[in-house]
C-alpha positions as CSV (number, residue, x, y, z in Angstrom):
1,X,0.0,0.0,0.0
2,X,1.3,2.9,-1.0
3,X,-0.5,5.8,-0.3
4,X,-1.5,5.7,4.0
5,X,-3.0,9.9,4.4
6,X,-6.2,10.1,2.3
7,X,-7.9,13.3,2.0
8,X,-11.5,13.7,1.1
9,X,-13.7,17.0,0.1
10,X,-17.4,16.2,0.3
11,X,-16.7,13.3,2.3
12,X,-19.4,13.8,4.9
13,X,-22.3,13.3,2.6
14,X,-23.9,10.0,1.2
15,X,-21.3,8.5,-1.2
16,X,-18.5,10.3,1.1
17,X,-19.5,8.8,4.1
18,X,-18.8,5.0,2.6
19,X,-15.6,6.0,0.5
20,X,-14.1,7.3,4.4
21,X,-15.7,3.9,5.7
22,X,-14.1,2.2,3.0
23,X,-10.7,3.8,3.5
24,X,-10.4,3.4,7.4
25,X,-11.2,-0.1,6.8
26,X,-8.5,-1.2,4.3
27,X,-5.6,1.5,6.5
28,X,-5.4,4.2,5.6
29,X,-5.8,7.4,7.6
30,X,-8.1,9.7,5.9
31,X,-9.0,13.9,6.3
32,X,-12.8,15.1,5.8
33,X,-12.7,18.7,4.7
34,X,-15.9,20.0,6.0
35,X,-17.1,23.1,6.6
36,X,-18.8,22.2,10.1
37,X,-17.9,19.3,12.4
38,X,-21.2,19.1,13.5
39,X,-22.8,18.1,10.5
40,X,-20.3,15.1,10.6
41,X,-20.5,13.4,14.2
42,X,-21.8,10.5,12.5
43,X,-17.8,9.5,11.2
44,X,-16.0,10.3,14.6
45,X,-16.5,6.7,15.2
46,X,-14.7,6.0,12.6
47,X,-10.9,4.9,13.5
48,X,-8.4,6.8,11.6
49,X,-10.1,9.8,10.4
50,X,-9.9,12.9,11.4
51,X,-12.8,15.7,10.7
52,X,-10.6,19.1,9.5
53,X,-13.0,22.1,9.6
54,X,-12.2,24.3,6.6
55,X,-13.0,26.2,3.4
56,X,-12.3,24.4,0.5
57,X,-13.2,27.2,-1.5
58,X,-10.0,29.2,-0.2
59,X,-6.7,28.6,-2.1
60,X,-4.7,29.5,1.2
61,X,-6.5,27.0,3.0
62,X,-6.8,24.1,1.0
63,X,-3.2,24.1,0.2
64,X,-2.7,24.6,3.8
65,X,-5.0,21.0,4.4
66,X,-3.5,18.9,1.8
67,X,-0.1,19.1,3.7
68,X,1.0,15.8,4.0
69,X,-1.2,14.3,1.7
70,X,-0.6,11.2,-0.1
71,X,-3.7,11.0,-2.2
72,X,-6.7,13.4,-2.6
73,X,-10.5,12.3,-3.0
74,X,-12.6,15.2,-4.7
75,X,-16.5,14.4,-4.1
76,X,-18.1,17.7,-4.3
77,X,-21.1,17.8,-6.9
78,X,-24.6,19.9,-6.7
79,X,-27.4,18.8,-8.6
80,X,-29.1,22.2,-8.3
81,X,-28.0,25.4,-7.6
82,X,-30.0,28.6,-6.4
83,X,-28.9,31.0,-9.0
84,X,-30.6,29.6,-12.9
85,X,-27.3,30.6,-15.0
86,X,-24.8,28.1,-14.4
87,X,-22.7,29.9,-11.8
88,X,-23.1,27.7,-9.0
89,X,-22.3,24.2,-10.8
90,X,-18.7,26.1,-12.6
91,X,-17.9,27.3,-9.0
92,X,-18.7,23.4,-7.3
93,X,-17.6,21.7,-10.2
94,X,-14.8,23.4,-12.5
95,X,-13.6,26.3,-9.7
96,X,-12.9,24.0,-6.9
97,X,-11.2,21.4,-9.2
98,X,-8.7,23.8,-10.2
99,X,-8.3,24.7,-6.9
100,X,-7.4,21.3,-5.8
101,X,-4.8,21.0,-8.9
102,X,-3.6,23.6,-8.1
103,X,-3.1,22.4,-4.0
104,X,-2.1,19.6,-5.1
105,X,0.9,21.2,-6.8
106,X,2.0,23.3,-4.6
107,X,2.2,20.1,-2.0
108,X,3.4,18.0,-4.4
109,X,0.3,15.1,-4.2
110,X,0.3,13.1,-7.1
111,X,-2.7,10.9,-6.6
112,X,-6.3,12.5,-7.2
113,X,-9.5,10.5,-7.8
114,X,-12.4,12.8,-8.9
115,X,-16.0,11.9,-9.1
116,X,-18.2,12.6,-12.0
117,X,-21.4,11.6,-13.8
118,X,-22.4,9.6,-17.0
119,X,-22.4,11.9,-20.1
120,X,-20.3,14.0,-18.8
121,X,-18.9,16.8,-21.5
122,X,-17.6,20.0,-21.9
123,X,-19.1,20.4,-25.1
124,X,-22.0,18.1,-25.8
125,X,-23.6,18.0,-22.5
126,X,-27.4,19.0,-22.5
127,X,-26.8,20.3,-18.8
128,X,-25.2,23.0,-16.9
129,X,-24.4,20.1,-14.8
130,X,-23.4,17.4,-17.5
131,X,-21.1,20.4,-19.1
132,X,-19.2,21.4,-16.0
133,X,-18.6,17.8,-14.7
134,X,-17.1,17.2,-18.3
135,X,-14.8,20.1,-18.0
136,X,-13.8,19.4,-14.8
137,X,-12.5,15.4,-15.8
138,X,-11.1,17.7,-18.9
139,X,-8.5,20.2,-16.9
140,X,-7.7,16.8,-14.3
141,X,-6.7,15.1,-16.8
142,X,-5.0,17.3,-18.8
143,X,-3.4,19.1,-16.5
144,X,0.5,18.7,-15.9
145,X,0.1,15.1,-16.4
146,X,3.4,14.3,-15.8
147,X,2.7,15.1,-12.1
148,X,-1.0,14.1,-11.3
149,X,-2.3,10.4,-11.6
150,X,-5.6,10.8,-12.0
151,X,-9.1,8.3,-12.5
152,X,-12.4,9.8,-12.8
153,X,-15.7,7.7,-12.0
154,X,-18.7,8.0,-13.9
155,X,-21.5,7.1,-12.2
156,X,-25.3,6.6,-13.0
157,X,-27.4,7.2,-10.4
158,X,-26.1,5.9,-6.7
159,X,-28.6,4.2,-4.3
160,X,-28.2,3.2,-0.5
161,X,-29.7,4.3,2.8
162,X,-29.7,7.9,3.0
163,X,-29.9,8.4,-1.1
164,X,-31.7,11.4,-3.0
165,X,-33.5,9.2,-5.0
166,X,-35.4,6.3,-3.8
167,X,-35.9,8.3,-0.7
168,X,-36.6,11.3,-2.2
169,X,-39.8,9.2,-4.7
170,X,-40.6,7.7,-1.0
171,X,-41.2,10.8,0.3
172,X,-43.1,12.2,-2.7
173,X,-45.4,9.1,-3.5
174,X,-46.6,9.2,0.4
175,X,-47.5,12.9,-0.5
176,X,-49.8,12.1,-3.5
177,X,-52.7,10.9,-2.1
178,X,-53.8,9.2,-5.3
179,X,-51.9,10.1,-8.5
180,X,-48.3,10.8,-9.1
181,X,-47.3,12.7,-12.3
182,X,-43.8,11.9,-13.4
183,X,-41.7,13.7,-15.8
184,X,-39.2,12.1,-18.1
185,X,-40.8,8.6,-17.5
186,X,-39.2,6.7,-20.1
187,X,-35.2,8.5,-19.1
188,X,-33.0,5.3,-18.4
189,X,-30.8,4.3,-15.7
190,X,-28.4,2.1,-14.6
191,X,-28.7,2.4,-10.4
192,X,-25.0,1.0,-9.1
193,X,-25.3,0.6,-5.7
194,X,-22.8,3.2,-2.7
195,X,-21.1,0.4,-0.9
196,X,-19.8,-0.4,-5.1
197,X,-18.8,2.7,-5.8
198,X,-16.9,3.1,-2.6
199,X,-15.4,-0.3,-3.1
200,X,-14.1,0.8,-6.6
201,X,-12.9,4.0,-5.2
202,X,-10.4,2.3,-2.8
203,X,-9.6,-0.1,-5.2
204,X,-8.1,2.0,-7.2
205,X,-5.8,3.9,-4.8
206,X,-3.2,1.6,-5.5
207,X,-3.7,0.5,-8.8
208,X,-1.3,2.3,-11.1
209,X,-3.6,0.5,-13.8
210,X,-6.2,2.8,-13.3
211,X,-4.2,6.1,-13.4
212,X,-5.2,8.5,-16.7
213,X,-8.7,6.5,-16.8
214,X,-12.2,7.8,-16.8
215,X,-14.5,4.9,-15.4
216,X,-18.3,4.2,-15.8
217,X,-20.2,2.9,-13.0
218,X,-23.4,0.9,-13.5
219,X,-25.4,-1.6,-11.8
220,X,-26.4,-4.7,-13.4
221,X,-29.6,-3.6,-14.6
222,X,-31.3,-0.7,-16.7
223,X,-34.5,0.6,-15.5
224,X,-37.1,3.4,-17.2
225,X,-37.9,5.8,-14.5
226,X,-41.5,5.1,-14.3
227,X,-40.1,1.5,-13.6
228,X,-38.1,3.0,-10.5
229,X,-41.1,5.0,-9.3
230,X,-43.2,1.8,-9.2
231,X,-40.9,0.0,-8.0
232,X,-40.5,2.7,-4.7
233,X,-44.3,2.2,-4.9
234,X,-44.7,-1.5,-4.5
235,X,-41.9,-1.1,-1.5
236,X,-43.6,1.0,0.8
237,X,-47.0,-1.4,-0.4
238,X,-48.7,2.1,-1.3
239,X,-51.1,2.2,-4.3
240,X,-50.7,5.3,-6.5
241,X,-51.7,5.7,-10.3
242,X,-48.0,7.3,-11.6
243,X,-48.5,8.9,-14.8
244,X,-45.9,9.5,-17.3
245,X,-45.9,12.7,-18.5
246,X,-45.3,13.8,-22.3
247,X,-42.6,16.0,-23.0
248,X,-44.0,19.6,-23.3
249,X,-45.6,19.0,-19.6
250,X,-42.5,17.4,-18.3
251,X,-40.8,20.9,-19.2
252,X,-43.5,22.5,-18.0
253,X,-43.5,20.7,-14.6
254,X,-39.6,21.2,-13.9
255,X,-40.0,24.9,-15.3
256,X,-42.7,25.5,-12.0
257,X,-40.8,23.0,-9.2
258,X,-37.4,24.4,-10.2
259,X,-38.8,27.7,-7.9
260,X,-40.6,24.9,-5.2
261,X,-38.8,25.1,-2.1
262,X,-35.4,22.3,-2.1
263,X,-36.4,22.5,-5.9
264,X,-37.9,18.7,-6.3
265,X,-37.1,19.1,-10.2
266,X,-35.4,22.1,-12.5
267,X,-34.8,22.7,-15.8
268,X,-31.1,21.0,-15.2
269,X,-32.5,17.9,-14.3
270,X,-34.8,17.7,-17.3
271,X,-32.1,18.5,-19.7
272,X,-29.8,16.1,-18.2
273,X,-32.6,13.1,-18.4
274,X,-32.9,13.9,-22.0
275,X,-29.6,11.2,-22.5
276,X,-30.1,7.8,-20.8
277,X,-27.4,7.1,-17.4
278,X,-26.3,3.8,-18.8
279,X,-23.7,2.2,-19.8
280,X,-22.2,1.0,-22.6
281,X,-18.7,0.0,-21.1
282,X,-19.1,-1.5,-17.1
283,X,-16.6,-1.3,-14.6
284,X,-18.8,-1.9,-11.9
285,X,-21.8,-3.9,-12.1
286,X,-22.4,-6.0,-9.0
287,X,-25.0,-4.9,-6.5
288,X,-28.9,-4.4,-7.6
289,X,-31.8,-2.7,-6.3
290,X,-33.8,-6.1,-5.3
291,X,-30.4,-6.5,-2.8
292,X,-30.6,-3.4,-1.0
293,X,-33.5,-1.2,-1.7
294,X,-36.1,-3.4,0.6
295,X,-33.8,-3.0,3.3
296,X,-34.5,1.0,3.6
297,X,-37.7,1.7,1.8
298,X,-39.6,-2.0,3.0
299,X,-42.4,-1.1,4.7
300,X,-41.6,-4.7,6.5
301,X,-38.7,-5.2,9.5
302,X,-37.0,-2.0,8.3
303,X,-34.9,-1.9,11.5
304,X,-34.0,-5.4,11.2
305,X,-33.3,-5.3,7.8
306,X,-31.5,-2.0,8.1
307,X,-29.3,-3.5,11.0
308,X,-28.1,-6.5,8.8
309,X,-27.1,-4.5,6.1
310,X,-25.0,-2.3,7.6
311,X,-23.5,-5.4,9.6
312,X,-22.7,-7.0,6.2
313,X,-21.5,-3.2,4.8
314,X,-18.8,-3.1,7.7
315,X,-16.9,-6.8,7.0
């Protein structure tokens, strides 16, 4: 094992939370960035890791925290933003990276694994957030190459206790009394499953095989999204009639909800469902939604359920 200091921005949240799982349990020591330790109490359990309150934003101060670094995990990403020009994904995901190059430079840290999404691209990207994720891998990998080892992960949509997506439909669906109106019903996915990607992440720490390579992540089946709504349905054992709706209303919907409160759907998110999250080359594939899914959104023994899965997420 080469690299023992990990550091990780955005490693408090959902997919964070297992990669720093992941990493104390295979060695290594590993930094979460964060900009408040309370919000992360939930990983001082976890042996090996130390919570480092900071701005990640700040050139000063990240290349202050990356000080001793052996290898650097960027996981910061928004879906949505609160401004509707773009401004907040190019500061989350094309800002910071170059900020972390540019840390990682001055501290001499060769090793940098960077999260970011199916269809990503700079240029072809339907999406404010498909565009700046594809920029982002763009000036990783491209930049002074013959000093960063970078792998970027591509991943369709990521499910496990605590996700923004079977949880959020749960939510929703008990909300709708009878009917449920669903844009983008037929958009595709590919759900790969947290405690995978996390595994994949680590994996890779070590494995000079992997350095200048951009990976898709998938699980081993592709869904509509009226399929997954149903699906969420039939879990909680809650009838509800989900209607698909046609294009011009599906804009129309994510034009209104994009001002909702939390914004439940935008414009973004339409645009980036108008290309399917699948994929065409795998480097994942292992875990499905039948495995996990019942054991957080079962209306059935959730505890019990719950318990055993995060038991058999530990080994």
């Amino acid at each position: 094992m080469k690299h023992y200091s990990v550091g990780i921005l955005g490693g408090s949240g959902f997919v964070g939370s297992q990669i720093a799982y992941e990493c104390a349990a295979n060695g290594y020591s590993v930094r979460v960035f964060t900009r408040s330790r309370e919000r992360c109490k939930h990983l001082l359990v976890v042996p090996g890791l130390s919570l480092v309150e900071t701005n990640i934003f700040d050139q000063d101060q990240l290349n202050t925290q990356l000080r001793g670094i052996d290898a650097v995990i960027n996981l910061v990403g928004i879906l949505n933003e609160r401004q509707h020009n773009g401004k907040g994904f190019r500061k989350a995901h094309v800002e910071l990276p170059q900020r972390i190059i540019d840390a990682c430079l001055f501290n001499g840290v060769q090793r940098v694994l960077h999260m970011s999404a199916l269809n990503a691209d700079a240029i072809t990207g339907p999406s404010h957030y498909l565009r700046t994720k594809g920029t982002a891998e763009t000036i990783l990998h491209t930049t002074s190459p013959e000093k960063l080892q970078v792998t970027s992960f591509r991943p369709s949509v990521i499910f496990g206790p605590n996700d923004s997506f079977f949880n959020r439909f749960a939510s929703l669906l008990k909300a709708m009394p009878v009917a449920f109106p669903l844009a983008c019903p037929d958009a595709r996915f590919s759900p790969v499953y947290v405690g995978d990607v996390a595994r994949r992440f680590v994996q890779a720490l070590d494995d000079e095989t992997t350095i200048n390579q951009r990976y898709d992540l998938c699980g081993p089946k592709e869904y509509s999204l009226i399929e997954l709504v149903r699906y969420t349905a039939e879990q909680l054992e809650i009838k509800r009639h989900i209607i698909g709706l046609p294009d011009f209303f599906s804009h129309l919907q994510a034009a209104v909800f994009e001002w909702f409160p939390g914004k439940p759907f935008s414009l973004d998110n339409y645009n980036s469902l108008k290309i399917d999250s699948t994929c065409q080359q795998n480097s994942c594939e292992i875990t499905s939604i039948e495995n996990i899914v019942p054991f957080y959104i079962g209306s059935k023994g959730i505890q019990k359920k719950y318990d055993t899965y995060r038991k058999t997420a530990r080994r």
